[in-house]
C-alpha positions in Angstrom: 2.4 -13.9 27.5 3.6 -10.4 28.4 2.2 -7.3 26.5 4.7 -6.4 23.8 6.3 -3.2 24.1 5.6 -2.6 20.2 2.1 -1.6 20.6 -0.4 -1.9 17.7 -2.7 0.9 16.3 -6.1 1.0 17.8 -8.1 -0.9 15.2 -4.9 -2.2 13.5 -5.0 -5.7 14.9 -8.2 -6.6 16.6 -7.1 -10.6 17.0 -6.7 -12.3 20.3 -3.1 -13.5 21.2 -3.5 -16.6 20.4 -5.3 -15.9 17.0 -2.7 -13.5 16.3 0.3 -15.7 14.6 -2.7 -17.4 12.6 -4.5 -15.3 10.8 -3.7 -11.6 9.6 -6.7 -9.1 10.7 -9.1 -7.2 7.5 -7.5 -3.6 7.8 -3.9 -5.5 7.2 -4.8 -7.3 4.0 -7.3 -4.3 2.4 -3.7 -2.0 3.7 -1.8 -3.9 1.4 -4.4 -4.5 -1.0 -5.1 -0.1 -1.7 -1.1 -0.2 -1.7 -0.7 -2.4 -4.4 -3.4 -0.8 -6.0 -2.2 2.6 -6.1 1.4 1.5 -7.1 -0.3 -0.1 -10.0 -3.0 3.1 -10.9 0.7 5.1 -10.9 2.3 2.5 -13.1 -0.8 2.3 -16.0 -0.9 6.4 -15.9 2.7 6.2 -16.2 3.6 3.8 -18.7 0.3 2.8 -20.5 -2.3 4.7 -22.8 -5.1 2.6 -20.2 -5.4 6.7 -18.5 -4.5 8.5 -21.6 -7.0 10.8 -23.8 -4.8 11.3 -27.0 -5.4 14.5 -29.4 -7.8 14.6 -32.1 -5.1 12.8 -34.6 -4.6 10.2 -31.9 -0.7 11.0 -31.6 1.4 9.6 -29.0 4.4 12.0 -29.3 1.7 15.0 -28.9 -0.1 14.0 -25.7 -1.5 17.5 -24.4 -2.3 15.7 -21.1 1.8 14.6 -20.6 2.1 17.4 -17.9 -1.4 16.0 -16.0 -0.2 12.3 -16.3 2.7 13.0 -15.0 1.6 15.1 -11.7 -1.2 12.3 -11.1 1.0 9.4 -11.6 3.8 11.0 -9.1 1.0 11.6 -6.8 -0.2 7.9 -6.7 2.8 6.7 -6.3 3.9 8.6 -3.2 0.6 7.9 -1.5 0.6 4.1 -2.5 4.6 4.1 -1.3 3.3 5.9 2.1 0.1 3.5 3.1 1.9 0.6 2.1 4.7 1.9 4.7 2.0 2.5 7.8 0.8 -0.9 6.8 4.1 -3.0 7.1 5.0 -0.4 10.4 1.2 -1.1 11.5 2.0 -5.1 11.1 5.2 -5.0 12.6 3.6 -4.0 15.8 0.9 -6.1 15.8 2.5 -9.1 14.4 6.2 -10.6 14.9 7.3 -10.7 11.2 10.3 -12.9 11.1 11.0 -13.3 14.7 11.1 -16.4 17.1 9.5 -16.8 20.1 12.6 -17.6 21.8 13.3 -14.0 21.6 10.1 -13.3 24.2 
């Protein structure tokens, strides 16, 4: 099998070439994994009172922490968006996602 001209991140894929179709490597699934996670920390501060810490008379419409929420959540969701970007370009190296052999 010829070296792909691709190239993977050092670390990225440590799985021989024939273990390499089989089974995806630990930094690929935890990649995805902190992705997700982050998407989802940016949704809850977003769109939930999970993250919120209401005024004394507990009033949704007068949330003193709007501005903070708002900054955090847009600040999750770019990072999230971003590893979970190096971790599909970091698999698609390493890994032929939806391609055939043939094409070798």
């Amino acid at each position: 099998m010829a070296p792909r001209s691709g190239g993977c991140n050092v670390g990225a894929c440590n799985l021989t070439a024939d273990m390499e179709k089989k089974k995806p490597s630990f930094r690929l699934i935890w990649g995805v994994f902190m992705s997700l996670a982050y998407v989802g920390i940016a949704y809850l501060v977003f769109f939930t009172p999970v993250l919120i810490r209401y005024n004394e008379a507990n009033d949704r419409e007068n949330d003193k922490n709007l501005l903070i929420r708002i900054i955090f959540g847009v600040i999750m969701l770019a990072y999230g968006l971003t590893r979970g970007y190096r971790t599909y370009k970091s698999a698609a190296g390493c890994i032929n996602l939806g391609q055939n052999d043939s094409d070798e």
